[in-house]
N, C-alpha and C positions, 0 to 999 in steps of 0.2 A: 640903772639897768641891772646890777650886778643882786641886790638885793631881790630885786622884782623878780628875777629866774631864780634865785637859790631858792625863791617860795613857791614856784611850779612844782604841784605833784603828776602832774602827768603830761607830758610830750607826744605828741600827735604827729608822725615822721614820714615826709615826704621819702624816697628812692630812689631811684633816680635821677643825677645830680644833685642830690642831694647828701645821700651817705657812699654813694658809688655810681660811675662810668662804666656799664657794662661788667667788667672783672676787673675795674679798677678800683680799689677801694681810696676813700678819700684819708688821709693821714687824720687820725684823732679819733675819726669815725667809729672801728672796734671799743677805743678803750669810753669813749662816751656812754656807747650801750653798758658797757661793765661797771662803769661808775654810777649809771644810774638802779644799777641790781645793787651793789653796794650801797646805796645810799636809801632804797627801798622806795624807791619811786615809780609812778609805772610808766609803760611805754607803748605805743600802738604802730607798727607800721602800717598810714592809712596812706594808701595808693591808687592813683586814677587807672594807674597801665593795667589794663584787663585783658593782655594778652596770656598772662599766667595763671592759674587757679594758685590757693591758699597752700597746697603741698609742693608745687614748681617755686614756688619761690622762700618757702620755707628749708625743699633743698639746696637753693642757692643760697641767701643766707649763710645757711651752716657751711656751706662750702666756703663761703668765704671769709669765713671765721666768726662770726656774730650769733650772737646767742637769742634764741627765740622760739617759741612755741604756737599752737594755733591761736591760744587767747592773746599773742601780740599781735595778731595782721586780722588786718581790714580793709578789705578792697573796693575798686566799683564794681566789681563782678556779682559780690555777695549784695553791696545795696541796692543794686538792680534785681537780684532774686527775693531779696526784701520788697523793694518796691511791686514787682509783678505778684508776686503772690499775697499783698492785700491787695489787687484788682482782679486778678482771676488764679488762684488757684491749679497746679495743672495743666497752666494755658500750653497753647501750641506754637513753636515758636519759629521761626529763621532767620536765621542770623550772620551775621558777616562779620567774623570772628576766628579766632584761633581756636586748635581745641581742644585747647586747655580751660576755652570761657566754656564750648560748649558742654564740657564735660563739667564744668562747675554748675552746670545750669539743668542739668540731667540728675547730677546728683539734689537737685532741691527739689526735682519730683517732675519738670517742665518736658514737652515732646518735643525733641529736636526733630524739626522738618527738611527733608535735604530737595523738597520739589514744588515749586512753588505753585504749581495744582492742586496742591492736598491744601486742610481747612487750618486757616493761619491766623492765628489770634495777632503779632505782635512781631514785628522785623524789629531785631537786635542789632545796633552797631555796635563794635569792640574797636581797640586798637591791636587791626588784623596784619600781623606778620607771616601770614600763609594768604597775603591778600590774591585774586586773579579774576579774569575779568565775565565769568561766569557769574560770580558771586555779586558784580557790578552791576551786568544785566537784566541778575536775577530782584536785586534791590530796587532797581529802578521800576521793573514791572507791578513789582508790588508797589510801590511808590505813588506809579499810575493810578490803580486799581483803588488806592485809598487805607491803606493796609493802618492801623496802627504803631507807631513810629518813635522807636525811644535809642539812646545811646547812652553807653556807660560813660564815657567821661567827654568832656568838651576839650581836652588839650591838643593844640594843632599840630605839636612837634613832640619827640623824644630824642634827648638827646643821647649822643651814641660819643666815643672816645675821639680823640682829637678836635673837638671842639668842635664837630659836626652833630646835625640834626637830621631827622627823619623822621618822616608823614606817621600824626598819631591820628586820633580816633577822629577828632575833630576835623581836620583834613579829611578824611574821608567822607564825612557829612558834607564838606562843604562843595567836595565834587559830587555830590549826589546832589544837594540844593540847585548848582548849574541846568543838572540835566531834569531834573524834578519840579522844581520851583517848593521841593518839601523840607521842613527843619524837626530834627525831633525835638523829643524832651530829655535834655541832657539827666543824665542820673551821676552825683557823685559831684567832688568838691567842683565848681566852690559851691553849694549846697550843705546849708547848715547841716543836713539831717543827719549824714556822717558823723558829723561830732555830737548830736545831740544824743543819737545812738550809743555812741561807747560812753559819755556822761554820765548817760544812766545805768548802763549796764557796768561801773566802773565804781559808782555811786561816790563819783569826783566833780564835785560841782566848778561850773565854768569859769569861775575866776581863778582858778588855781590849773586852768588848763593852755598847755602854747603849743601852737603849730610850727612846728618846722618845714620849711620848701624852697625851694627857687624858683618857681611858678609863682606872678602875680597874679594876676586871672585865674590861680586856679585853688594855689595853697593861701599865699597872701588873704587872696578875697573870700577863701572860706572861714578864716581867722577872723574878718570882719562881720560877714555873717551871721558867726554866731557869736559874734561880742566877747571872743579871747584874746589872748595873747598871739601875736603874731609874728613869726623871724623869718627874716629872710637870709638867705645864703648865696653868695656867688658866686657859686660852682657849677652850676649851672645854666640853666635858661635866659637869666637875671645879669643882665651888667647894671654897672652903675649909672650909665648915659639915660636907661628904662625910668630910673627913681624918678629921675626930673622931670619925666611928661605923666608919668602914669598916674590914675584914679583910685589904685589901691596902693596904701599907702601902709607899709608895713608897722610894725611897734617898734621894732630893731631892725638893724642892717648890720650882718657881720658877714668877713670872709668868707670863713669855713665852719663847718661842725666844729672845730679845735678850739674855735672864740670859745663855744658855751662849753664846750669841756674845761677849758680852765677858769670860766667865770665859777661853773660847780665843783669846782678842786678844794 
């Protein structure tokens, strides 16, 4: 194991329980990112939570001491404005979402629609922390109606500090499915496309690339996807009782972030 990571040039970094709990940072987490600028390696923070835009969480970040710029984050926010704009350019959109997506999605040229009369290319689901049940009703109608139907990440939970969770993007899909009988098209891990994305724009070919996450279903099985390196962490999502039933099946099992910081020491 120890040789196989020291030969990673580039790390793929889940967020959420993975390098921090809310405004908890996880111990190791800072000086990882720092050793990995010292060591010249690169790093992507690629994350499904698309409740943030690329600047909300780049202020967090640096608030929380971690070093980073816009060419380290990578979210579903951005591969869903990837995605939509090779299908329609400009489309019209509504969404059920924070808005901070919707404002990431305005800035890539798209018309946010706030009424569900007006000509509606595309209902967005996000993982919506300004959720209410206008935005529920108004999903469903369109739903009825036949709308086409996509979400940014498929993950059911976030977790939040004291070892509690709360309803993520996926959850929300999946009370929409109840009342709809519709599923979208997940956009974002575990969906190779993310990583084949920054692969090439990184021009770091995939054997020399590892995901980090506490998600199996979501980070795990993007790792498998796309036939990288894959770590798991258990600080998150991920206990160890999961290893033993589940279909994705990491490359490593470590603690914390601190394992592979001191495995690259």
């Amino acid at each position: 194991m120890n040789e196989n990571i020291k030969d990673i040039e580039m790390f793929l970094l889940d967020m959420d329980g993975t390098l921090y709990l809310e405004d908890e940072v996880f111990k190791g987490s800072i000086e990882f990112i720092d050793l990995l600028n010292k060591q010249n390696k690169k790093y992507i923070f690629l994350t499904n939570n698309s409740s943030k835009n690329v600047n909300s969480y780049l202020e967090k970040l640096h608030r929380l001491g971690f070093k980073a710029t816009e060419k380290n984050m990578f979210t579903s926010a951005q591969a869903t404005s990837i995605y939509l704009n090779d299908k329609k350019k400009n489309a019209s959109l509504y969404v059920v979402g924070t808005k901070s997506l919707k404002d990431e999605l305005k800035s890539q040229g798209f018309y946010i629609c706030e009424d569900v009369n007006e000509d509606i290319d595309y209902l967005v689901v996000g993982f919506d922390t300004e959720l209410n049940y206008k935005k529920i009703q108004d999903a469903c109608y369109l739903l009825n109606k036949g709308i086409k139907y996509i979400a940014t990440n498929p993950d059911l939970v976030c977790p939040i500090k004291d070892k509690m969770f709360i309803p993520d993007c996926g959850s929300i899909c999946n009370m929409l499915k109840v009342a709809t009988n519709r599923e979208p098209l997940y956009i974002g891990k575990p969906k190779r496309e993310m990583v084949d994305i920054v692969s090439k724009m990184y021009d770091v070919p995939l054997n020399k690339i590892a995901i980090i996450g506490d998600r199996l279903y979501t980070d795990i099985a993007c790792g498998i996807n796309a036939g990288i390196t894959s770590i798991c962490v258990l600080t998150g999502e991920t206990k160890k009782e999961d290893l033993e039933v589940t279909e994705f099946n990491p490359t490593y099992v470590v603690d914390s972030i601190k394992d592979i910081y001191d495995i690259l020491c």
